[in-house]
N, CA, C and O atoms as a GROMACS GRO file, in nm:
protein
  628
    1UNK      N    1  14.298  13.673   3.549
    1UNK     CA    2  14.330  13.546   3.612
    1UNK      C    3  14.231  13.440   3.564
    1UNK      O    4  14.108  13.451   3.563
    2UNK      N    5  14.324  13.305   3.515
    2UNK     CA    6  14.208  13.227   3.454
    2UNK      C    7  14.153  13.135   3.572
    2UNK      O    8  14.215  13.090   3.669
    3UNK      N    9  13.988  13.116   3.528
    3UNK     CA   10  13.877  13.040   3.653
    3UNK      C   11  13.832  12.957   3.576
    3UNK      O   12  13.808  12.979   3.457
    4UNK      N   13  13.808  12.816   3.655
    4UNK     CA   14  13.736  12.707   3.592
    4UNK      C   15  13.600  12.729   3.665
    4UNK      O   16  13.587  12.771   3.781
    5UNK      N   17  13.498  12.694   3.576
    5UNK     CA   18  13.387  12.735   3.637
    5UNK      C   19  13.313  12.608   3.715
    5UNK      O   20  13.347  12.493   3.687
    6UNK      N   21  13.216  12.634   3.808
    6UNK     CA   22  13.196  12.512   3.863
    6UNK      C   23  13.026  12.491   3.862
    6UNK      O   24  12.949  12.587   3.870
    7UNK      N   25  12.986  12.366   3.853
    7UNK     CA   26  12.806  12.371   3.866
    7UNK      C   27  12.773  12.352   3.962
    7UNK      O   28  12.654  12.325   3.984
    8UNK      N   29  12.860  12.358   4.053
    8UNK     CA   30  12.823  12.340   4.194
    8UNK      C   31  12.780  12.414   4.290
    8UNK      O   32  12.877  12.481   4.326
    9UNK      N   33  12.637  12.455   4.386
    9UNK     CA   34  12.658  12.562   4.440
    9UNK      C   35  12.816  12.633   4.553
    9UNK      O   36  12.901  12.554   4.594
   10UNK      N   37  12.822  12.776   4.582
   10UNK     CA   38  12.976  12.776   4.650
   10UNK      C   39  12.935  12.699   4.747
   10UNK      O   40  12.948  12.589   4.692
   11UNK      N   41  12.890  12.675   4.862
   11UNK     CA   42  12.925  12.598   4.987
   11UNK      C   43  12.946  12.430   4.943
   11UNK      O   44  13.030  12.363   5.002
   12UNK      N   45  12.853  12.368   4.825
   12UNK     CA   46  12.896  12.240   4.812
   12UNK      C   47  13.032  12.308   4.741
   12UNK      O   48  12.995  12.280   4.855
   13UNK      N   49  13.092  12.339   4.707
   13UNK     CA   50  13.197  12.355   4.584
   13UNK      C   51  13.296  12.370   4.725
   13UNK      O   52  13.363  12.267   4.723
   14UNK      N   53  13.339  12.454   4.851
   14UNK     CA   54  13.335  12.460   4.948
   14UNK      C   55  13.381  12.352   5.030
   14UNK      O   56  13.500  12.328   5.052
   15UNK      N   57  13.300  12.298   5.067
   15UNK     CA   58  13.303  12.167   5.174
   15UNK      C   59  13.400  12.050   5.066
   15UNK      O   60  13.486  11.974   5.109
   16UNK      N   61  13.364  12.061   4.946
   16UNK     CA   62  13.431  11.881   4.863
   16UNK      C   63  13.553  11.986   4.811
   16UNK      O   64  13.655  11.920   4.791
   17UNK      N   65  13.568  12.090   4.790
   17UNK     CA   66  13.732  12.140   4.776
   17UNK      C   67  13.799  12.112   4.893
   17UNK      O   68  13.896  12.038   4.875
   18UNK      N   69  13.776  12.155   5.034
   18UNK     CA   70  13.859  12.106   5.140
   18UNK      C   71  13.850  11.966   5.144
   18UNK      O   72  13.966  11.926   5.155
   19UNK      N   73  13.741  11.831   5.142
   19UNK     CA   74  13.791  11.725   5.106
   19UNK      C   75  13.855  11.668   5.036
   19UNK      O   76  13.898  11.553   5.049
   20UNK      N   77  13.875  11.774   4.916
   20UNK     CA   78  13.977  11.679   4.806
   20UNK      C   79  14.128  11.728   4.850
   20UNK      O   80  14.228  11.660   4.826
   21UNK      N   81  14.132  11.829   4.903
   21UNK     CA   82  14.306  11.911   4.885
   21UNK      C   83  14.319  11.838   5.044
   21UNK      O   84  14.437  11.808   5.063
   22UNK      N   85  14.229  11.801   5.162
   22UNK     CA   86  14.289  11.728   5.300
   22UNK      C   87  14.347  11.593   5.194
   22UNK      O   88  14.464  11.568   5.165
   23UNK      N   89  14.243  11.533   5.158
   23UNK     CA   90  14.264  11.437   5.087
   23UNK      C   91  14.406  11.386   4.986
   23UNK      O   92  14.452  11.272   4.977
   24UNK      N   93  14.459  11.521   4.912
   24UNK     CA   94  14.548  11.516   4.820
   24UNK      C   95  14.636  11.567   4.931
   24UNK      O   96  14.663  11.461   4.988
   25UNK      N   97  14.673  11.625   4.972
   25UNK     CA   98  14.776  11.634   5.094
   25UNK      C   99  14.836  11.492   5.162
   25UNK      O  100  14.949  11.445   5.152
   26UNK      N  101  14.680  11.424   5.260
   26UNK     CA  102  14.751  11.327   5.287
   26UNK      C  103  14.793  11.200   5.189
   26UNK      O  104  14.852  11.103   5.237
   27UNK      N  105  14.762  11.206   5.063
   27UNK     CA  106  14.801  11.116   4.991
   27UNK      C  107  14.947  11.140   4.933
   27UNK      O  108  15.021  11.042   4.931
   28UNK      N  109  14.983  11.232   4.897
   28UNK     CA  110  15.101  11.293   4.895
   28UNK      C  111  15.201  11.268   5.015
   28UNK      O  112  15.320  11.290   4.992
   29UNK      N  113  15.180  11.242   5.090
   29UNK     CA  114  15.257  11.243   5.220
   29UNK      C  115  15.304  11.155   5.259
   29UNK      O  116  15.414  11.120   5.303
   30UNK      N  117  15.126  11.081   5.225
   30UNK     CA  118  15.147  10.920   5.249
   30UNK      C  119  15.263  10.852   5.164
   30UNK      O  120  15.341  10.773   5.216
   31UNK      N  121  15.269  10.887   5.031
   31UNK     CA  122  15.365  10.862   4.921
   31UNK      C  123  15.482  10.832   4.964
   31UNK      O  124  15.542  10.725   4.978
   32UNK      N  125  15.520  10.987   4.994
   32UNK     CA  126  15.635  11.000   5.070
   32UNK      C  127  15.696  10.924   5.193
   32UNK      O  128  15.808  10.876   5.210
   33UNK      N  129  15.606  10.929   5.258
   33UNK     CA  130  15.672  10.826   5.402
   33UNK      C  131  15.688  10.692   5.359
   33UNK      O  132  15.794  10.631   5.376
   34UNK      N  133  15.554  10.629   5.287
   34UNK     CA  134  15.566  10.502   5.247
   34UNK      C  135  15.719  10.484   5.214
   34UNK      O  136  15.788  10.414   5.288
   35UNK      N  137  15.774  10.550   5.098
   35UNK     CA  138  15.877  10.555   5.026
   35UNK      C  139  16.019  10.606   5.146
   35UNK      O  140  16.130  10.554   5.159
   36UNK      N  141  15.974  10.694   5.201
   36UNK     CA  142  16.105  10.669   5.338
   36UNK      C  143  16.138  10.547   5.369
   36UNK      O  144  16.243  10.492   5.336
   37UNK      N  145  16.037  10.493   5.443
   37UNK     CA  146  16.019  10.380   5.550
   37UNK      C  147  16.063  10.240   5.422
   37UNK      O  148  16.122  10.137   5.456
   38UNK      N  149  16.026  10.266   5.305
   38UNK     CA  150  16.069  10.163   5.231
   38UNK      C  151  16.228  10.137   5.205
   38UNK      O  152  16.281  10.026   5.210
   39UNK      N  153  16.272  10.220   5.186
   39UNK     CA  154  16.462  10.257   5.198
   39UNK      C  155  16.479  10.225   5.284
   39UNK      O  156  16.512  10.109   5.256
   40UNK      N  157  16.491  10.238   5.467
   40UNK     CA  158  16.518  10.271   5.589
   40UNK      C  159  16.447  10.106   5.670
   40UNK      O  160  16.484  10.063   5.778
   41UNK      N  161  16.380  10.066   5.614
   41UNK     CA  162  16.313   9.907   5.664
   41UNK      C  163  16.445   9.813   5.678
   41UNK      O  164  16.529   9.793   5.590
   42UNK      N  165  16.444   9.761   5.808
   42UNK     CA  166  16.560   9.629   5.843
   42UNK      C  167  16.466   9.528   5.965
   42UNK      O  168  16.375   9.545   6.046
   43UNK      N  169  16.539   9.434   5.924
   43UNK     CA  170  16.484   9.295   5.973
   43UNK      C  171  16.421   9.207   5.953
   43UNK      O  172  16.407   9.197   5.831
   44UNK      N  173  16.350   9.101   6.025
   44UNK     CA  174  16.287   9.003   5.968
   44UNK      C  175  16.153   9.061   5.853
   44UNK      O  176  16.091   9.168   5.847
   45UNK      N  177  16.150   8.991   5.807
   45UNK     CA  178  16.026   8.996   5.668
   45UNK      C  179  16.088   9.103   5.605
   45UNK      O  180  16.000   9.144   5.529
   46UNK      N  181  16.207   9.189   5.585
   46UNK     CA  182  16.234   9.267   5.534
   46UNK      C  183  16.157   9.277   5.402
   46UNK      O  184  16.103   9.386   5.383
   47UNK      N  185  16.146   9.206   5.330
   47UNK     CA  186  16.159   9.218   5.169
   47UNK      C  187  15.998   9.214   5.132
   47UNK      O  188  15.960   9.293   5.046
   48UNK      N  189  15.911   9.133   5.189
   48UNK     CA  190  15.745   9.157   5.188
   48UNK      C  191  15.739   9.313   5.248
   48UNK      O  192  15.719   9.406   5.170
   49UNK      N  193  15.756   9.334   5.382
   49UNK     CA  194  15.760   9.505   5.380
   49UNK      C  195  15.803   9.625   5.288
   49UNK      O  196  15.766   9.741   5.271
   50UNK      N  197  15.896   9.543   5.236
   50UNK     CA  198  15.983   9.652   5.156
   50UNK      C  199  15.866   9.633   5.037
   50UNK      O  200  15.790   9.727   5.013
   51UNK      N  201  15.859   9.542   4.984
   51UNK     CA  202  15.710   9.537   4.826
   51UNK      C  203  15.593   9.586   4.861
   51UNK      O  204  15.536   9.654   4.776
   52UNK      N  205  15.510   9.561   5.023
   52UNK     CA  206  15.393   9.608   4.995
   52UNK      C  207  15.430   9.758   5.048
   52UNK      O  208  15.326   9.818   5.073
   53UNK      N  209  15.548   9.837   5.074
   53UNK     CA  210  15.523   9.954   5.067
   53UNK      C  211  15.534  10.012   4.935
   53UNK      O  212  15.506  10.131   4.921
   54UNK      N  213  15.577   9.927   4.819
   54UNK     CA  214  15.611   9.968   4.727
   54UNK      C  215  15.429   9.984   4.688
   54UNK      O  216  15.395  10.084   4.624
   55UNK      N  217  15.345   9.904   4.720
   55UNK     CA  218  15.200   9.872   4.692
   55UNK      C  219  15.147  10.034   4.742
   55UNK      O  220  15.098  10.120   4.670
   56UNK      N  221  15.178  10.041   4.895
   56UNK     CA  222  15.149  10.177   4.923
   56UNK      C  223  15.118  10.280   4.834
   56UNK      O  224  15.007  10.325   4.802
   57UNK      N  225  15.268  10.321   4.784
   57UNK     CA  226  15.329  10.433   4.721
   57UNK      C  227  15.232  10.431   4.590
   57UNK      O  228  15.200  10.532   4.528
   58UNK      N  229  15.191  10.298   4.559
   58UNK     CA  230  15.155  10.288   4.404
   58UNK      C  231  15.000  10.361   4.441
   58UNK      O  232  14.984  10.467   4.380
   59UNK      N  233  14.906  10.329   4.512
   59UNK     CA  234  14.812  10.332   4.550
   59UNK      C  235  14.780  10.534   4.595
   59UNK      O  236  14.691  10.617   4.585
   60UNK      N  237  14.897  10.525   4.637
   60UNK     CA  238  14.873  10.663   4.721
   60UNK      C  239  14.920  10.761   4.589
   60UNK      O  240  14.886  10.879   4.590
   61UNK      N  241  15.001  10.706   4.474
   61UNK     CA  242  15.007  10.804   4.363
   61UNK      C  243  14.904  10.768   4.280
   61UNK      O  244  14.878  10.856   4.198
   62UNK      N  245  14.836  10.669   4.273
   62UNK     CA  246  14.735  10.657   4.201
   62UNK      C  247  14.623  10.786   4.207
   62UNK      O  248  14.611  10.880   4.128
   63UNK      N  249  14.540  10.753   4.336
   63UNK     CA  250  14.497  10.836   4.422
   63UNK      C  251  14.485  11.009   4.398
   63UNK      O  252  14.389  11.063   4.342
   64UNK      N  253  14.599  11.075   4.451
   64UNK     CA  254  14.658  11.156   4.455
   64UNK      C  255  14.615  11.234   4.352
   64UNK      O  256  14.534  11.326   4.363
   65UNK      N  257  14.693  11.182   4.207
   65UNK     CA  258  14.616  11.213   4.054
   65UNK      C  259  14.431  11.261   4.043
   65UNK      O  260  14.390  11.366   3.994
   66UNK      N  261  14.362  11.174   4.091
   66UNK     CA  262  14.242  11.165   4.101
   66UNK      C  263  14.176  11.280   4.187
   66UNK      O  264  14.085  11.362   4.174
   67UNK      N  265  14.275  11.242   4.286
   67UNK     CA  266  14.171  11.368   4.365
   67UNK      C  267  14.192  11.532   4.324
   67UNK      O  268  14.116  11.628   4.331
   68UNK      N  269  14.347  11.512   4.275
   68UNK     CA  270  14.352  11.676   4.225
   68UNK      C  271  14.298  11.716   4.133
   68UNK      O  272  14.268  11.836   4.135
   69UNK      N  273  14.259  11.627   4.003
   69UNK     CA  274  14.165  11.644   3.920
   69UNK      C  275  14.034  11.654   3.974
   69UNK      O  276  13.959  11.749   3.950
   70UNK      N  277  14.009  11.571   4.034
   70UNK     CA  278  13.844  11.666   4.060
   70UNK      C  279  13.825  11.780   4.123
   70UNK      O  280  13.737  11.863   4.103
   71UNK      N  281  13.945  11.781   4.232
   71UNK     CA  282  13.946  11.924   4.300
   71UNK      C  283  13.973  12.015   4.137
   71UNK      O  284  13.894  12.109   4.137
   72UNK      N  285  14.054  12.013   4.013
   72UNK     CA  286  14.062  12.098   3.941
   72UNK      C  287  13.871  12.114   3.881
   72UNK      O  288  13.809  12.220   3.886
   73UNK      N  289  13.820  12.003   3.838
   73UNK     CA  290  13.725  11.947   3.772
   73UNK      C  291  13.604  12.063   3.856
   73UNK      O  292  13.512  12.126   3.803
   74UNK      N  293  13.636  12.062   3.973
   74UNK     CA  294  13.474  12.145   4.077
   74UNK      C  295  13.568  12.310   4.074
   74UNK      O  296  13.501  12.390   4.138
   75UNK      N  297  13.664  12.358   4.033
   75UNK     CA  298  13.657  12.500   4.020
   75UNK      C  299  13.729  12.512   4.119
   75UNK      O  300  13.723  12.631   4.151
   76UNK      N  301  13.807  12.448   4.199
   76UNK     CA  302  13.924  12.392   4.319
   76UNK      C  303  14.025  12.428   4.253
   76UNK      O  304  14.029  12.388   4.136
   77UNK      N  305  14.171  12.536   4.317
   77UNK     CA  306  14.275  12.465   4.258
   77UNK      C  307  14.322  12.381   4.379
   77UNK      O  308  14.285  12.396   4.496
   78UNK      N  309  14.387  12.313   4.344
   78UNK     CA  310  14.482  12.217   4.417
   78UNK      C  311  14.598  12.207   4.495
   78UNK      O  312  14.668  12.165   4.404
   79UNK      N  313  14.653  12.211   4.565
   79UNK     CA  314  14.783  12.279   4.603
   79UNK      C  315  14.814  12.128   4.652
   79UNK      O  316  14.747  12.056   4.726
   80UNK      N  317  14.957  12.098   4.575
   80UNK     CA  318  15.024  11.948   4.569
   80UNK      C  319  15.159  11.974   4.656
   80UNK      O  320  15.214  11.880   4.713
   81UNK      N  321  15.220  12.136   4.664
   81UNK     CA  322  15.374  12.189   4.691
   81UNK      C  323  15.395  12.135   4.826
   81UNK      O  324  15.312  12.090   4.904
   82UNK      N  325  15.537  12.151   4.838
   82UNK     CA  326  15.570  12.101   5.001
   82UNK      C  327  15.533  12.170   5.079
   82UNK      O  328  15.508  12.106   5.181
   83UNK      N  329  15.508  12.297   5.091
   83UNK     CA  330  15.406  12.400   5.169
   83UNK      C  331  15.275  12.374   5.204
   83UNK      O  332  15.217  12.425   5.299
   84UNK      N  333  15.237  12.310   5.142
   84UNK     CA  334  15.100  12.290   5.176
   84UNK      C  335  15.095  12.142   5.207
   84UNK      O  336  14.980  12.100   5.196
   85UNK      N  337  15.172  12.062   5.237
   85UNK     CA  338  15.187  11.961   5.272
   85UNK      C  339  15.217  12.031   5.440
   85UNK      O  340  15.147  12.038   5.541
   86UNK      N  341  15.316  12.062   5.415
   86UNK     CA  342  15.396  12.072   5.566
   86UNK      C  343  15.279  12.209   5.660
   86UNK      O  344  15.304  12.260   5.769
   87UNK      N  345  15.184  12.229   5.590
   87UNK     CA  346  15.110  12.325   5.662
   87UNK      C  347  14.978  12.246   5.671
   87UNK      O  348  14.892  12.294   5.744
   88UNK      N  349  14.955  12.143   5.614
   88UNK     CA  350  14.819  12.059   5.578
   88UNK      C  351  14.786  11.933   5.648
   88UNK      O  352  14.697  11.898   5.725
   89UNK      N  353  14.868  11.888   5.605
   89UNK     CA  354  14.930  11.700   5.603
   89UNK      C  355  14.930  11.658   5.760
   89UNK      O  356  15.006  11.714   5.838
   90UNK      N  357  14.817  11.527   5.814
   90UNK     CA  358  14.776  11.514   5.888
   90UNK      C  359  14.838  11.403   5.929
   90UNK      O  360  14.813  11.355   6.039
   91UNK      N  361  14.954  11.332   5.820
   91UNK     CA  362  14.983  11.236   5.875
   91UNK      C  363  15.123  11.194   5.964
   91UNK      O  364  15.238  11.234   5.951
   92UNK      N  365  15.074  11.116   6.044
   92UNK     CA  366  15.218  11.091   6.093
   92UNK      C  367  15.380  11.076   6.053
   92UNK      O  368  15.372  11.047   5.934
   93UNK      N  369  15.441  11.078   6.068
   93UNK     CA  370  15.582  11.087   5.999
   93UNK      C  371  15.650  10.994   6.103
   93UNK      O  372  15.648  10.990   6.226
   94UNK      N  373  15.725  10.904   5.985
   94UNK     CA  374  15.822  10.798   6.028
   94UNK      C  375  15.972  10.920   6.116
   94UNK      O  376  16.009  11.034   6.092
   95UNK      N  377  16.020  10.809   6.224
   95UNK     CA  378  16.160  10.830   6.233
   95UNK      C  379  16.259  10.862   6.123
   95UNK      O  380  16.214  10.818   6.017
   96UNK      N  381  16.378  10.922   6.106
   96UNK     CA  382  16.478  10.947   5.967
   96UNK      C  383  16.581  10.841   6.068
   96UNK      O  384  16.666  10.899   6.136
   97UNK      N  385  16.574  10.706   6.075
   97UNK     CA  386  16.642  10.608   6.112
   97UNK      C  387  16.643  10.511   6.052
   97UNK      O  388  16.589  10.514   5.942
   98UNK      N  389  16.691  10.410   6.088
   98UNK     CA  390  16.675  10.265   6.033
   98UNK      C  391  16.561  10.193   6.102
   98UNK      O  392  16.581  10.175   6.222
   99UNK      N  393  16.427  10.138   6.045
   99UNK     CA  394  16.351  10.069   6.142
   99UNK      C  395  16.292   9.945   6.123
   99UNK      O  396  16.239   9.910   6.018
  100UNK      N  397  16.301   9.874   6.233
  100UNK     CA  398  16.260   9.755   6.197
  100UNK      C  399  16.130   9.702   6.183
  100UNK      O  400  16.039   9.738   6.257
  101UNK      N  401  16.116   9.622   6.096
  101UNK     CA  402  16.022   9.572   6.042
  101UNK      C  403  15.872   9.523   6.167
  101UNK      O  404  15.751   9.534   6.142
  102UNK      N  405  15.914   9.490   6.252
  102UNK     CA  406  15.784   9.509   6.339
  102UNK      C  407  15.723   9.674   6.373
  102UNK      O  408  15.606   9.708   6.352
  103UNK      N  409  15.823   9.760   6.426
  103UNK     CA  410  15.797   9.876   6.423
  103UNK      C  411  15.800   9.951   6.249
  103UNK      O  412  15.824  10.072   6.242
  104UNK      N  413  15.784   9.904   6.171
  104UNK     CA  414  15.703   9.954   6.055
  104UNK      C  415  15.588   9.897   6.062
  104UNK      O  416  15.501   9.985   6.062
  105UNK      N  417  15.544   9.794   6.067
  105UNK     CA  418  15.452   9.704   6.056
  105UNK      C  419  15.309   9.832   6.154
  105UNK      O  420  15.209   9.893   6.116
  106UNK      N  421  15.392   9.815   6.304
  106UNK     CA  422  15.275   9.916   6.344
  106UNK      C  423  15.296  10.064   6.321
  106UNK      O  424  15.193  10.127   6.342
  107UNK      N  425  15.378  10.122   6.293
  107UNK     CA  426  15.347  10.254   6.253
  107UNK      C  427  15.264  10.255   6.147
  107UNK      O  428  15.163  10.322   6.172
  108UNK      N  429  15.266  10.200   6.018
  108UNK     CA  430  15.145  10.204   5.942
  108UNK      C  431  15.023  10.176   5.968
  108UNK      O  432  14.928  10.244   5.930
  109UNK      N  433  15.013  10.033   6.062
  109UNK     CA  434  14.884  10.037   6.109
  109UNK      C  435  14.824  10.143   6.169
  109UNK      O  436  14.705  10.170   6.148
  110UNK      N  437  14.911  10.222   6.259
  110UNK     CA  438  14.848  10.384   6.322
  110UNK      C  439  14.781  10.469   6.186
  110UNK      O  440  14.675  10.530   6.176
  111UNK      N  441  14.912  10.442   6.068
  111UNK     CA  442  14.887  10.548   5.964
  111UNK      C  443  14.749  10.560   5.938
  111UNK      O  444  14.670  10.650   5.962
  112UNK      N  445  14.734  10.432   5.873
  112UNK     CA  446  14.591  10.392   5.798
  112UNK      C  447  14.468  10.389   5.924
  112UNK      O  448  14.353  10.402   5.882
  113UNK      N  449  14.481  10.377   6.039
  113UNK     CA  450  14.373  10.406   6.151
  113UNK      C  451  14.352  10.538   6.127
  113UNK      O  452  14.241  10.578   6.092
  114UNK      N  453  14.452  10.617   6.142
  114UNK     CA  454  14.411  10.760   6.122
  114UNK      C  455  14.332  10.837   6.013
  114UNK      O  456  14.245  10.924   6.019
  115UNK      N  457  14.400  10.766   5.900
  115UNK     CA  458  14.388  10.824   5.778
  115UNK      C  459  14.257  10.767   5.724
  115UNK      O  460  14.211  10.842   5.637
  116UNK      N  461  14.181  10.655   5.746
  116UNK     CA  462  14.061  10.615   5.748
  116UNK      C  463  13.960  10.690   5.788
  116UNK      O  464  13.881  10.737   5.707
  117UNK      N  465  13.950  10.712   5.935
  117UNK     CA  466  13.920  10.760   5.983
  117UNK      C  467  13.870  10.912   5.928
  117UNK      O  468  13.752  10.947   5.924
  118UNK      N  469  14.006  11.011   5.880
  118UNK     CA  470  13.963  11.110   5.804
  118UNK      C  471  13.928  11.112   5.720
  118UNK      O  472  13.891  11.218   5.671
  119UNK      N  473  13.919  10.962   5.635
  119UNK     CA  474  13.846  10.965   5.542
  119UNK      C  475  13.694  10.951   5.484
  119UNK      O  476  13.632  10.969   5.379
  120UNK      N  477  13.670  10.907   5.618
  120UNK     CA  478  13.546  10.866   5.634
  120UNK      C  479  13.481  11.014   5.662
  120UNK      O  480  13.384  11.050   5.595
  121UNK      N  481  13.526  11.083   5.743
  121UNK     CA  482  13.444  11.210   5.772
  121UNK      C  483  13.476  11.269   5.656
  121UNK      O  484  13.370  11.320   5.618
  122UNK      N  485  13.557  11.292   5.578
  122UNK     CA  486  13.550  11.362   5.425
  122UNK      C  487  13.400  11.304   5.355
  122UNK      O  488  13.310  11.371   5.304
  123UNK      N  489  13.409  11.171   5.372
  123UNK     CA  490  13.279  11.116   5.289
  123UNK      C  491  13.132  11.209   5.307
  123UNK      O  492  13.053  11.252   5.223
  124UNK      N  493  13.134  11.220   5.472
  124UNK     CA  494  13.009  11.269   5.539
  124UNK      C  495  13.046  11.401   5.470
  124UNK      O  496  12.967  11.430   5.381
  125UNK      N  497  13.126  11.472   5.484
  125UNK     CA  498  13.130  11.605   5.443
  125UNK      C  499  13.040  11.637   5.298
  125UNK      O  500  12.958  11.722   5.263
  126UNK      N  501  13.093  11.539   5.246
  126UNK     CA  502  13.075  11.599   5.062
  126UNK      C  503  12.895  11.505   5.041
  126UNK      O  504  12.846  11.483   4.931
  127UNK      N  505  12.860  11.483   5.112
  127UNK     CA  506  12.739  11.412   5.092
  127UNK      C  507  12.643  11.506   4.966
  127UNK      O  508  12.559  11.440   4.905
  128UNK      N  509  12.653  11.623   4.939
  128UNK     CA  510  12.600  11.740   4.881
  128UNK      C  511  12.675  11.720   4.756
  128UNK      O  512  12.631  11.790   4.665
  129UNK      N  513  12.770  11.649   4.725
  129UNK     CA  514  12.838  11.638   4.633
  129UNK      C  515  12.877  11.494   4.601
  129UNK      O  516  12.990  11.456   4.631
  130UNK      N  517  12.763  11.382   4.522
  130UNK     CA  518  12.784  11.296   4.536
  130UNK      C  519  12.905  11.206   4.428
  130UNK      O  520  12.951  11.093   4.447
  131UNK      N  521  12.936  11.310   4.302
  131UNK     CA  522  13.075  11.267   4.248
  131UNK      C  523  13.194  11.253   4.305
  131UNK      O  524  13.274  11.164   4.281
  132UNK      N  525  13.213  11.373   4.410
  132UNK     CA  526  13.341  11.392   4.493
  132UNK      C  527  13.304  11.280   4.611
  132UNK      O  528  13.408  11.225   4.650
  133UNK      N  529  13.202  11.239   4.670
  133UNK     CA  530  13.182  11.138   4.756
  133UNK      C  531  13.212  11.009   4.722
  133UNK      O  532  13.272  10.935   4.800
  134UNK      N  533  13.170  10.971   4.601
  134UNK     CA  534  13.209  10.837   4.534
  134UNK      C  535  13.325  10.838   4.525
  134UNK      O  536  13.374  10.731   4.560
  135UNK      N  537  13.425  10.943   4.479
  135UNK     CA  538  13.537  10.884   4.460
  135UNK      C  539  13.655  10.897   4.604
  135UNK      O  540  13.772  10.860   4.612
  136UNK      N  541  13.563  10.967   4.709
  136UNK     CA  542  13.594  10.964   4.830
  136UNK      C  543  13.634  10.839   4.909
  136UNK      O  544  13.733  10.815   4.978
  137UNK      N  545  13.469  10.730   4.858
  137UNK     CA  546  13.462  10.648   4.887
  137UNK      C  547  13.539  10.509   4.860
  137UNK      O  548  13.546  10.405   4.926
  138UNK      N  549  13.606  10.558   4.711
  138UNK     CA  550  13.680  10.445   4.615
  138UNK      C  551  13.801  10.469   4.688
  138UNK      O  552  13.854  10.366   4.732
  139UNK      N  553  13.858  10.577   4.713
  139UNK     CA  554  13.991  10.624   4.761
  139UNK      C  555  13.971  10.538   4.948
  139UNK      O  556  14.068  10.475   4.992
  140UNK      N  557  13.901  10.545   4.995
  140UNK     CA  558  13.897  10.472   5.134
  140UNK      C  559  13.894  10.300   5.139
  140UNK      O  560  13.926  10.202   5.207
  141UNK      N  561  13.844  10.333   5.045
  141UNK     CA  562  13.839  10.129   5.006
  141UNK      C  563  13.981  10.067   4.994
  141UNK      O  564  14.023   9.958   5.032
  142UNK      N  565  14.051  10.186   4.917
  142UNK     CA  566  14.190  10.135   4.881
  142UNK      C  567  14.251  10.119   4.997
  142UNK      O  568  14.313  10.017   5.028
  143UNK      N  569  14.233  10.252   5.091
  143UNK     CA  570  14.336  10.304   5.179
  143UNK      C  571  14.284  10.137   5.338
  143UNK      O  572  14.348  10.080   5.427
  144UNK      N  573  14.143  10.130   5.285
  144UNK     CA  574  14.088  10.012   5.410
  144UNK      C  575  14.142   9.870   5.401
  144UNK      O  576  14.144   9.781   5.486
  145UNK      N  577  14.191   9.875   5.257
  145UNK     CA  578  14.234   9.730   5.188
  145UNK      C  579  14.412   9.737   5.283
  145UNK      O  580  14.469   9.658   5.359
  146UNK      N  581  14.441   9.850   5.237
  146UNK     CA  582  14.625   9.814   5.319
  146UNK      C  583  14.570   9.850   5.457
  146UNK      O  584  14.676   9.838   5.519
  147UNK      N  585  14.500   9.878   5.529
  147UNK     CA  586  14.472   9.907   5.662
  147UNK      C  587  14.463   9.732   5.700
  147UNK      O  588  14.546   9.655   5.749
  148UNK      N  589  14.379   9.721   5.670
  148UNK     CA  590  14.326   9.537   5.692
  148UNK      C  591  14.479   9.450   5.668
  148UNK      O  592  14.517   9.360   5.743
  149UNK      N  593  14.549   9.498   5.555
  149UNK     CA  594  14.685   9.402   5.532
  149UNK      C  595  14.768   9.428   5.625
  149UNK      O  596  14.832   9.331   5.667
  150UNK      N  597  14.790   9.539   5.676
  150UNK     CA  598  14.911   9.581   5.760
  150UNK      C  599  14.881   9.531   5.877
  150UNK      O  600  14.964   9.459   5.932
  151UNK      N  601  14.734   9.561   5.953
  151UNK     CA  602  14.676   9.466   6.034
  151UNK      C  603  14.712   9.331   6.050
  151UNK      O  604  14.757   9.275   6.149
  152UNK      N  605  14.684   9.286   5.937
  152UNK     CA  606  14.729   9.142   5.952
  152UNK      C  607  14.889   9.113   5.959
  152UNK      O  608  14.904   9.024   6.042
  153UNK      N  609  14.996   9.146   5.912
  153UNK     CA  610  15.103   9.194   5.931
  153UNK      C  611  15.089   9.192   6.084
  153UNK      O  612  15.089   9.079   6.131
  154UNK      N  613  15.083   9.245   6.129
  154UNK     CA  614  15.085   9.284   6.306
  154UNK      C  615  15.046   9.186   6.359
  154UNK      O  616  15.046   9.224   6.475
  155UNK      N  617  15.009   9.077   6.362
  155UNK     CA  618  14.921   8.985   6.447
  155UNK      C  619  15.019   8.881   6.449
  155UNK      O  620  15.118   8.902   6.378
  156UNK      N  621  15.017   8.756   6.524
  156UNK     CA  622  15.128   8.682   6.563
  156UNK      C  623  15.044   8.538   6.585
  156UNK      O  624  14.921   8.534   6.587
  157UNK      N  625  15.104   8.457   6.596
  157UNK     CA  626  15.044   8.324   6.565
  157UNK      C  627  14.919   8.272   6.580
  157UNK      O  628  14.897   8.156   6.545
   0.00000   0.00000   0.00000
């Protein structure tokens, strides 16, 4: 069986493999719902919702790429399958309805509260591992940037 080898001791190799595969899970997921909720979006502002989820999706496959490579990169494999999504994946899941654009507006805001949140404790985790932390950190910036937009989205005159 072929092994990538890693320079990492096992417990750091350890702790930043479960941050990258929580990590690549919920980005994967995120993908996905984004991309539900983007089809299934009705009502006012329709069409700005409908683009910045398209922003989402772009962001969360960007992402995604990155983190499974380093999880490959530290001697990690990766597990991307719907199994390990649906056994992993921390994030909330849209209705399979039609929804309107205020109630998208705050379901994502929940998303990205949450998903921040775990991202931030991934950061603390991998502190022992400061490559997988940096890009921990780049990946939360993104995810804080649509947190802050969707936010604003939600707010009213």
């Amino acid at each position: 069986m072929a092994r990538i080898k890693s320079l990492l001791p096992e417990n750091v190799q350890k702790s930043a493999g479960e941050a990258l595969q929580g990590t690549l899970v919920d980005l994967i997921d995120l993908s996905l719902i984004a991309k539900q909720v983007h089809w299934t979006v009705v009502g006012r502002n329709f069409r700005s919702i409908h683009l910045q989820l398209d922003d989402v999706v772009e962001t969360a496959r960007q992402y995604t790429d990155v983190a499974a490579e380093r999880a490959a990169a530290i001697g990690v494999l990766p597990d991307g399958r719907v199994d390990a999504l649906r056994g992993q994946s921390q994030v909330p899941q849209p209705p399979v309805e039609w929804i309107q654009a205020e109630d998208a507006i705050r379901f994502f805001v929940d998303v990205f509260d949450q998903m921040v949140a775990r991202m931030r404790a991934r950061i603390d985790a991998t502190e022992d591992d400061q490559v997988t932390q940096d890009l921990l950190i780049e990946v939360t910036a993104a995810l804080e940037k649509h947190y802050w937009m969707w936010q604003a989205e939600n707010q009213s005159g």
